[in-house]
Every structure is written in C-alpha cells, then in structure tokens.
C-alpha positions as CSV (number, residue, x, y, z in Angstrom):
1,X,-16.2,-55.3,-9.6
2,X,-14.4,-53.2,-7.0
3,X,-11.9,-51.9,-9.2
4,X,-14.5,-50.3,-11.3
5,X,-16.7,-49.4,-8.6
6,X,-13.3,-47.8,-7.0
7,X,-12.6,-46.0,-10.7
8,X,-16.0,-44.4,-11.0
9,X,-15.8,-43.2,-7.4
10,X,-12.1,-41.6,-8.3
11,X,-13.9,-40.0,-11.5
12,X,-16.5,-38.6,-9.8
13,X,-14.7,-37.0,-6.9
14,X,-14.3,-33.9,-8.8
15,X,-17.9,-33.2,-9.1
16,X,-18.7,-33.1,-5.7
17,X,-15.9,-30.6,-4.6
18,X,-17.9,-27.6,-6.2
19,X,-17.0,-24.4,-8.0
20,X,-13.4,-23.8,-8.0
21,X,-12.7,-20.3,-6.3
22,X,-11.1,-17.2,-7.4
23,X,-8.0,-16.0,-7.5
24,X,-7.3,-13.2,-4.6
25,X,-6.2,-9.9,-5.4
26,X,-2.8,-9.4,-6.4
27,X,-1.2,-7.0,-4.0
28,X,-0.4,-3.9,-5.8
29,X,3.6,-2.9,-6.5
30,X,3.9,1.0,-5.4
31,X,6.8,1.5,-6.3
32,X,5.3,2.3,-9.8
33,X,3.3,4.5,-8.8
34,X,6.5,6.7,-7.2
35,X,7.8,9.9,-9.4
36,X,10.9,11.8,-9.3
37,X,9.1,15.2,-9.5
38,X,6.0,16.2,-7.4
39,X,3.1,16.6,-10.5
40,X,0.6,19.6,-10.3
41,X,-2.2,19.5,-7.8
42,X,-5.3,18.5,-9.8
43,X,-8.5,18.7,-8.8
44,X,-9.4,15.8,-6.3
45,X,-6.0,14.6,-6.2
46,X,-3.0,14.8,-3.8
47,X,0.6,14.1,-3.4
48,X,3.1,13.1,-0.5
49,X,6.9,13.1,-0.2
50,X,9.8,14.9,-0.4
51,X,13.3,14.4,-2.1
52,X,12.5,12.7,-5.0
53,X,9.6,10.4,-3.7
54,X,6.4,11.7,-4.6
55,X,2.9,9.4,-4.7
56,X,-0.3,10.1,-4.9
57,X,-2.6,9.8,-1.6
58,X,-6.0,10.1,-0.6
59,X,-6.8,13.7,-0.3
60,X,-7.6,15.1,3.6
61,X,-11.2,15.2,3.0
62,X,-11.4,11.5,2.1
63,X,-10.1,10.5,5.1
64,X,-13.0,10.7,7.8
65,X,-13.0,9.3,10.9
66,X,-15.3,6.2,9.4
67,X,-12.5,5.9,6.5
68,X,-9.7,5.7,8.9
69,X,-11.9,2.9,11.0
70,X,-11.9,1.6,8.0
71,X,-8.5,1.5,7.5
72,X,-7.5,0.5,10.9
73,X,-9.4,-2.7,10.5
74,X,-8.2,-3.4,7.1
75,X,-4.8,-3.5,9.1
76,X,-6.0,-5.0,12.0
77,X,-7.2,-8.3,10.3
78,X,-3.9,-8.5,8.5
79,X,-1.9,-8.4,11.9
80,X,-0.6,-5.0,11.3
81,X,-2.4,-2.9,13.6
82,X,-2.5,-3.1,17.2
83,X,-4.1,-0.2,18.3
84,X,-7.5,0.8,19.0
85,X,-10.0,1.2,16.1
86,X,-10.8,4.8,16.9
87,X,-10.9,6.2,13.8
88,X,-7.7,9.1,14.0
89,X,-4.5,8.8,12.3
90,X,-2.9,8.2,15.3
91,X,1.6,6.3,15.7
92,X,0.3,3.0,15.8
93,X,-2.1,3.7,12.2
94,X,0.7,5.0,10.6
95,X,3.1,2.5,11.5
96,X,0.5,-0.3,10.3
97,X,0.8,1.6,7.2
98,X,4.3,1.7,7.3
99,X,4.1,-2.3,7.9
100,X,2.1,-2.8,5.4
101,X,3.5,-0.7,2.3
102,X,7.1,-1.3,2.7
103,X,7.1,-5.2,1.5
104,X,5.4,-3.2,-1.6
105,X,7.7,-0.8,-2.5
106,X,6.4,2.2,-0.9
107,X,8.7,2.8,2.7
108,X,6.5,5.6,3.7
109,X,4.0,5.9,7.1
110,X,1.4,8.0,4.7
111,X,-1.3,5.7,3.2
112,X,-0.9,5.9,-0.6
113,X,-3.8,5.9,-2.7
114,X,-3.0,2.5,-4.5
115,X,-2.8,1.0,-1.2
116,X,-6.4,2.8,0.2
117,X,-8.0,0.8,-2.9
118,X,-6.2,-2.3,-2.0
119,X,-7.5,-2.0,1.5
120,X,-11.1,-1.1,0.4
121,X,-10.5,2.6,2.2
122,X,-11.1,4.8,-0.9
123,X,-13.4,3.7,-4.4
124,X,-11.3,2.3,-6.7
125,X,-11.8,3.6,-10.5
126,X,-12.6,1.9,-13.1
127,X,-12.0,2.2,-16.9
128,X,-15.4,1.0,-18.2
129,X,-16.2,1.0,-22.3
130,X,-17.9,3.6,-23.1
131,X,-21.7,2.1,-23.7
132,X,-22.8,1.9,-27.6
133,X,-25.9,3.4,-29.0
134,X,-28.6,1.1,-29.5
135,X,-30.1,1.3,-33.1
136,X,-33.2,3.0,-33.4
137,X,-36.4,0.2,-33.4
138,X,-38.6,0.3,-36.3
139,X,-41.7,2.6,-36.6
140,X,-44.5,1.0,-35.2
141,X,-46.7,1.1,-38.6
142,X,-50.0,-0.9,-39.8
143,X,-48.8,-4.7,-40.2
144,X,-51.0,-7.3,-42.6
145,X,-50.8,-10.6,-41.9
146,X,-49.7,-13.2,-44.4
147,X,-52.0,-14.3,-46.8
148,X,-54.6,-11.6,-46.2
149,X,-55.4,-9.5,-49.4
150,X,-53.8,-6.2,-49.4
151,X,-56.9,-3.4,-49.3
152,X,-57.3,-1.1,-52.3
C-alpha cells in the first residue's frame, strides 16, 4: 500500500508545481546589425561610427532625460552601472554601455538602437499582419418563420 500511495504522490507532483514559465529574451547579437558604409539619414533614424563601423542609434531627441533614467537603471540592475541615476549621458552611462554591448558584438560606448529595445529604452517595432477585411453582414430584410404561410 505504500508503494502505490508513494507512486501516486510521484505522479502528481507535477500538477502542483504550476505553469511552466517562459523563456527570457534572447540577448540580441549587434554585430549584425554593424555596416561597412554609413547608410543615408532617413527620417527618424540615426547612425554612429566611423571607419567602417556604422549602427544605427536612437536619435538625440529620443533620448530625454527620463529615457536616459531609464537606461541607467536598465544598467544598474544588471550590475553595469554604478553611477547616479540622474538622467545625463554622463562616463560612467557610457561605460555601462560600453559593458554591456561589447559581450554582444558591438565594442562601442554609444547605445545602439538594438540594444535601447533590449533594455526597454526606446519602442520596439513590430511587424504585425496586416488585418483582413471582414465580409460584409447580410441585409437586415423581413424574415418568416418556418412553417408560417408565405403572404400573397
């Protein structure tokens, strides 16, 4: 009796542990997103680097004083950034950045924009289907019941 009472306890173990939980994030590789050749300036998007190393950042505007909080805490609770959450772009932001980007390709102290949407500093885009058309609903004409006598 106790080896079946043991069983059913060992069989229902997994039931009580709950939802399994997601996987986190994977950290992005920026290195892809380096080119050779500094692309045109579009509307809304920016570049940084020199000599061969150009990537896409965050344009000035984006990054307010709130953003750059933001930032700095998105470092901070990482273990990256030991400075004071102030909200400027100050040495010890940048070398978080630094910190933080390098492991992922990217050995630069200016905050890619890859790495802003890891961090939750900047919106990150998203490539939704396009929604379909619903199909028009029927006119909303007499109805007859069935059985009842059509009327002359």
């Amino acid at each position: 009796m106790t080896r079946l009472a043991a069983l059913i306890t060992l069989l229902l173990l997994p039931a009580c542990q709950g939802p399994a939980m997601p996987e986190p994030p994977r950290l992005p590789d920026l290195a892809q997103g380096v080119r050779s050749e500094r692309p045109p300036a579009g509307q809304g998007l920016c570049w940084s680097g020199d000599e061969g190393r150009w990537f896409q950042v965050p344009c000035p505007d984006a990054l307010t004083p709130e953003r750059v909080a933001t930032l700095q805490r998105a470092l901070e609770v990482r273990g990256l950034h030991r400075g004071a959450i102030g909200g400027e772009m100050d040495r010890e932001t940048r070398a978080a950045i630094r910190r933080f980007q390098e492991p992922l390709g990217l050995d630069s102290d200016r905050l890619s924009i890859e790495a802003a949407r890891y961090l939750g500093v900047v919106p990150v885009e998203l490539d939704l289907p396009e929604p379909e058309e619903e199909a028009p609903l029927p006119s909303a004409g007499p109805t007859e019941a069935p059985g009842t006598p059509a009327s002359a």
